[in-house]
Each structure stands twice: as C-alpha cells, then as structure tokens.
Steps between C-alpha positions, in 0.01 A plus 500: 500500500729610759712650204216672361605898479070538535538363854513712790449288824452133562322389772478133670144298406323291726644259712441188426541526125232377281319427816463872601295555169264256608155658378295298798739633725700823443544633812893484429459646195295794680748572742751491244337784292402703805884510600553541167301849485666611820793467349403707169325792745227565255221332264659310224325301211503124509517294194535104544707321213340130513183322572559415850584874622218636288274285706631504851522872439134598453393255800705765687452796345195643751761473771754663360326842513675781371858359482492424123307565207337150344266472248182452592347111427190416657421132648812318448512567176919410417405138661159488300644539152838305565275227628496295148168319594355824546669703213345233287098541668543922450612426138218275437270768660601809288536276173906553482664242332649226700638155433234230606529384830353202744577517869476130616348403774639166531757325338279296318408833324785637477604183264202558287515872473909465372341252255248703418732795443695323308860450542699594662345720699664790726452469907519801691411519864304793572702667771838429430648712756363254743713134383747437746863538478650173433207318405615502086140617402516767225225802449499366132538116341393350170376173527486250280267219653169473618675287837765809555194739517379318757817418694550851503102573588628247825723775625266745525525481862861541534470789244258699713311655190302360258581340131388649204564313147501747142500382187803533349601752223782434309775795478693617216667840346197711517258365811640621837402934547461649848324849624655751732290778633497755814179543592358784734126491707237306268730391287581781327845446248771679597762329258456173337586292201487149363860357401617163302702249694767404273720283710453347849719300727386192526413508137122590434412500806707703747590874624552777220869427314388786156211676539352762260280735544234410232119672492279269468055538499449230672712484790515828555095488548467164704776695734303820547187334521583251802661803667194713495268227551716435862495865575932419482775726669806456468723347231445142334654301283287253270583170312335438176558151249371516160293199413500302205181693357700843560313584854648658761458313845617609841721262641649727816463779702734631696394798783834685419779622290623231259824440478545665142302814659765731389428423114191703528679852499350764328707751323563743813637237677151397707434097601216363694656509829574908454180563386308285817757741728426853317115391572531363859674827595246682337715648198431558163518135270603685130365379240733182334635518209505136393835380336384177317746251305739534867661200586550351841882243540554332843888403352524171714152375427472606106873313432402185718125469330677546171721226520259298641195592227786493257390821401564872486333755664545750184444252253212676308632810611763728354751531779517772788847589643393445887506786744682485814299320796317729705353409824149620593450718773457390845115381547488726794542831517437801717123637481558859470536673170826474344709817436355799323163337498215622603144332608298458180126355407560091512433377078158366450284793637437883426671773744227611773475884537756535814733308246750671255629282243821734417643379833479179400850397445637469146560210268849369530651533158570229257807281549661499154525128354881366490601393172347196324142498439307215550324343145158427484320183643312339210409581139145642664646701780729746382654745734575871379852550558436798735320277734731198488629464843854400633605190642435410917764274628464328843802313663353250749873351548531598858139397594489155380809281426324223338429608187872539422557098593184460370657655176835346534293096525335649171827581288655177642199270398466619198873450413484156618249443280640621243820298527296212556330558175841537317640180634220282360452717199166541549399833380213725696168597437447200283760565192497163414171428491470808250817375261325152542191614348676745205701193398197297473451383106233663319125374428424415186160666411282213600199699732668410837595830693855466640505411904559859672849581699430388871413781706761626747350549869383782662686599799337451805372823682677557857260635781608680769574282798590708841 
C-alpha cells in the first residue's frame, strides 16, 4: 500500500494495535482520528475496510463531530449485522433465506442440534472479532461429531461470544455469489451488483481468488431488500451459497468494502467506495453504467487455489489477456470537491428550487477497455461484446507472504505425490480400477445386469478455518 501511486499521506493507527480498535473501548482509536483530522486541517470522509473498524467506528462516530464525513448507521448497526447470531434472527424476521441454525444452550444441545443438522455441521462463533489471540479458536470450523460440537460448545467461555451451528451446504462450480452495493440514507442504491465467486483461497470457502461480475434476480433482490429494510448507509458486501434446491441463502455480511470491491466498476470508471464519497460530500452520484461479464484476478490467490482445486480459473471461459494490476484508490480522501467540480444534487432525490442541476459536475468519461474482451459466463448469460468488461488484477504479494509458501508447499506436494505414484506404478484417479473393469469378460445374455464400475469418491469440501 505504501507503493500505491493513489496514496497521498500515511498516518500512524492506534497504539496498541488491534487493541486500539477495541469497540468496548476506543478511546485510543478516538484520539487517534482526532489527531488524525488535525493533521488533514479540514473534514475528510471516513470509510473503514473490515468488520472490526466498521464497528468501533460508528460507536464513535457522535464524538467525532465534524472532523469526517461517516455514513450514517443508527444503533450499532455494523456490530448488529456482523453479529452471526443476530444476522441469522433479522433473516428469519424479514423471510431472507438463511441456512438453518440452532444456538445451543448447553453442550448437551449443542451435540443434538449437530446431529440433528446433520453432518458435519459448520461452527461459527457469533462475534469473531472477540476470540483471543493465541487461543487457536477459528470464526469458522466444520465439525464432524456430535462430541466435537460440544467440546467446542465447552469453550464458549474462553471464546467470549456465543456458538452458532448451520447446516452445511455443500460447494461446487456454481454455488458461492456475493452482493456489493453503496447505499445512501434509507437505503437508497447508489451502485450495486451481484457477482459469481469463481475461485477462493482456501478452496470453496475463502476470500475472492476470480470473481465475475454476473446479474443475477435473486441476489441482487435479497441484497437490496435487507439494505432497505435496515435503513443501510454505507457500503456492504454480502455472501450468498446456492443450496442444493437452487436457493440463495445468506451466509455473511460484511459492514464494508469486500475485498474484490474494485470488480464492481461501472464503465466511467465509478466503484462503491467513489460513489459513498461523491454522496458524503454532497456531489452528484452519475448514473452507472453497469459493465457485466468483468472479471476480478487476485494473481497470488487465483494460481495457489488453482493448483490446489486442480482447476482453472478460465476453464469454461474463453481466455482474457490480463490487464496490468491496478491498485484502488486510497479509502480516504479529502472531503472537498475534486478539481473542476462543482456541488451537485446527491443521486436518489429531485433538485429543490435553490438547486441547479447544470452545476452539478459532469460524468467522467468512459475509460476505453484494453485489448482482450472477456467471453461470456454460461450458455444462459451472454454478454454483448460492447459491455464485456476488462480484466482487474490485484497483487497481494507485498501484503501477505504466505500465500506464496503456501503456494510453493502446494507445487512441492503435489510433485511428491506424483513421484510417489510413479515409483509404485500406481496410476491416479483410479486408472486401474477403470482398465480393470474394461478388461472384464463379457456376460453372456443370461438376465443378470453386469456389477457397475465402483464409484470414485467425492472430494471432501474444505471450510474456511481462521
């Protein structure tokens, strides 16, 4: 980030680290942001990139006055829907698709509910941002007996939060979608769209490797119907799993930008975060011009999940020549209108009579596409080639070392393997078992229906553990 040619100024968080974005206590984050705005000499807008700022920020945003511009969320609201137990009461409430859940109260019940779900059954404590450092409890497990439920239901205390187990749903090519949106008062849309997750590190389960931006009904109305329902300002960022019946069922929510934000560009060049800045500053939001069929590549994270999904991330695709990575600009910027633009009417209401629309400042114009167009996603969904979008590469090399040993393990292991294979001349995926069963002598016709080839096994779905 400190490369970044969006980035203007750094300044030094909280002391104290993770501790200074403690939401029960954030004094130190306070006085970070108030020196902060001293330093900056004038109102600047404030957007929070993960669950824990999002959450200590609006406990603090009545004291922090006029010094930045936040969105508005009433009664805790970033804690309230990244609270899982609670997510899953407000989905149950406005009939929103959810996977079944049982919070035990015991671990008596907690065995009986993960038997009852069937398994295994996914784990999540409800406030992750509370586990302690150290302690080796994860946000997310997948259990796989009714006495690790309640082993884990025995750390409750330790954990701080509550545990919630889901039923699980079972991932493949087509499940995993998310929902970006920028929302101003009421929950008006300033931007959104739905998008397909196509890859993920860890596999099925993890952050955003290929994304595309896909429209799709369903999510696209279970996201704008949650976010006018909570009155929502702000941006979001919403995890959806397809079940085995086809319904879409909110798994996540996340109070801020996802990771993969930047794949929801419209074609003048507007994201989410732009959009939540042009309205907090009171600006004119244009109108997007939606760019469906672009593709979202985080290098590191696509190459690693491919490997280890033994997969590509273009494989029903025609290939795209990538573009070069492009950083998104900084998250915080200056408040005041940006050169040659003038005050306009904020998007999502008419111009009052002391307002002129013509000053309202123009429409940036269209950033032309670099060469090689991006096919279409499916059979159904075909993209007209003037809307097919380019390519958005993210390098997280410098942020994060471990995916590259992470990577490097991967490439080694499966070598090994490999060679292992070879020196016992035991072919994979099950050759001999097929070559067995072709070389089998025929039947004569006698009524008896030939025993069927054994079935190979399904590989076992990973869940996220961190």
């Amino acid at each position: 980030m400190g490369r970044s040619r969006y980035l203007r100024a750094v300044h030094q968080g909280p002391d104290g680290g993770s501790d200074g974005l403690d939401p029960d206590a954030p004094e130190a984050l306070l006085e970070c942001l108030a020196g902060v705005s001293e330093r900056i000499g004038r109102p600047a807008v404030l957007v929070a990139m993960d669950d824990l700022s999002a959450i200590a920020v609006a406990r603090i945003a009545p004291r922090l006055g006029e010094r930045f511009r936040i969105p508005h969320q009433p009664d805790g609201l970033p804690a309230r829907v990244a609270d899982k137990a609670e997510l899953s009461r407000l989905c149950a409430r406005w009939d929103i698709p959810h996977p079944e859940t049982v919070i035990p109260a015991s671990g008596a019940e907690a065995a009986e509910a993960a038997w009852g779900l069937g398994l295994p059954t996914v784990a999540k404590w409800s406030r992750p941002w509370l586990l302690p450092a150290g302690s080796g409890l994860r946000s997310t497990t997948l259990v796989h007996s009714a006495a690790e439920a309640r082993r884990l239901y025995e750390r409750s205390d330790e954990a701080g939060c509550r545990l919630l187990l889901q039923r699980f749903l079972p991932a493949g090519p087509d499940t995993d979608w998310f929902f970006h949106g920028a929302f101003t008062r009421g929950g008006h849309p300033l931007l959104a769209g739905s998008g397909r997750k196509e890859l993920s590190w860890p596999v099925r389960t993890g952050l955003t490797a290929v994304g595309r931006w896909l429209p799709d009904p369903a999510v696209e109305e279970a996201g704008l119907r949650i976010a006018e329902r909570l009155g929502y300002q702000g941006i979001l960022d919403l995890d959806f799993r397809r079940d085995e019946r086809g319904c879409f069922r909110l798994v996540d929510f996340n109070p801020r930008p996802g990771a993969q934000f930047r794949l929801f560009t419209d074609a003048a060049g507007l994201d989410v975060v732009q959009a939540m800045y042009l309205d907090l500053t009171g600006q004119r939001v244009p109108e997007p011009v939606p760019r469906p069929g672009r593709v979202f590549v985080a290098e590191n994270y696509a190459l690693l999940a491919a490997v280890r999904g033994r997969q590509l991330p273009f494989r029903r695709e025609p290939s795209a020549r990538l573009a070069p990575s492009r950083r998104a600009p900084a998250a915080r910027a200056d408040a005041g209108p940006g050169p040659g633009a003038a005050p306009g009417v904020p998007a999502g209401r008419r111009p009052g009579p002391d307002e002129t629309p013509a000053a309202a400042a123009p429409a940036p114009a269209p950033v032309p596409d670099p060469v090689g167009a991006v096919g279409p996603a499916g059979p159904v969904r075909v993209v007209p080639q003037r809307e097919r979008g380019r390519v958005e590469a993210a390098w997280f090399a410098t942020d994060d070392p471990k995916p590259f040993l992470a990577m490097l393990a991967a490439f080694l292991g499966r070598g090994a393997d490999k060679g292992a294979r070879v020196l016992r001349r035991v072919p994979a995926h099950g050759r001999r078992t097929a070559r067995a069963v072709v070389r089998a002598p025929r039947q004569r016709a006698s009524g008896l229906t030939p025993p069927a080839p054994p079935a190979a096994a399904a590989e076992p779905d990973e869940l996220l553990t961190r």
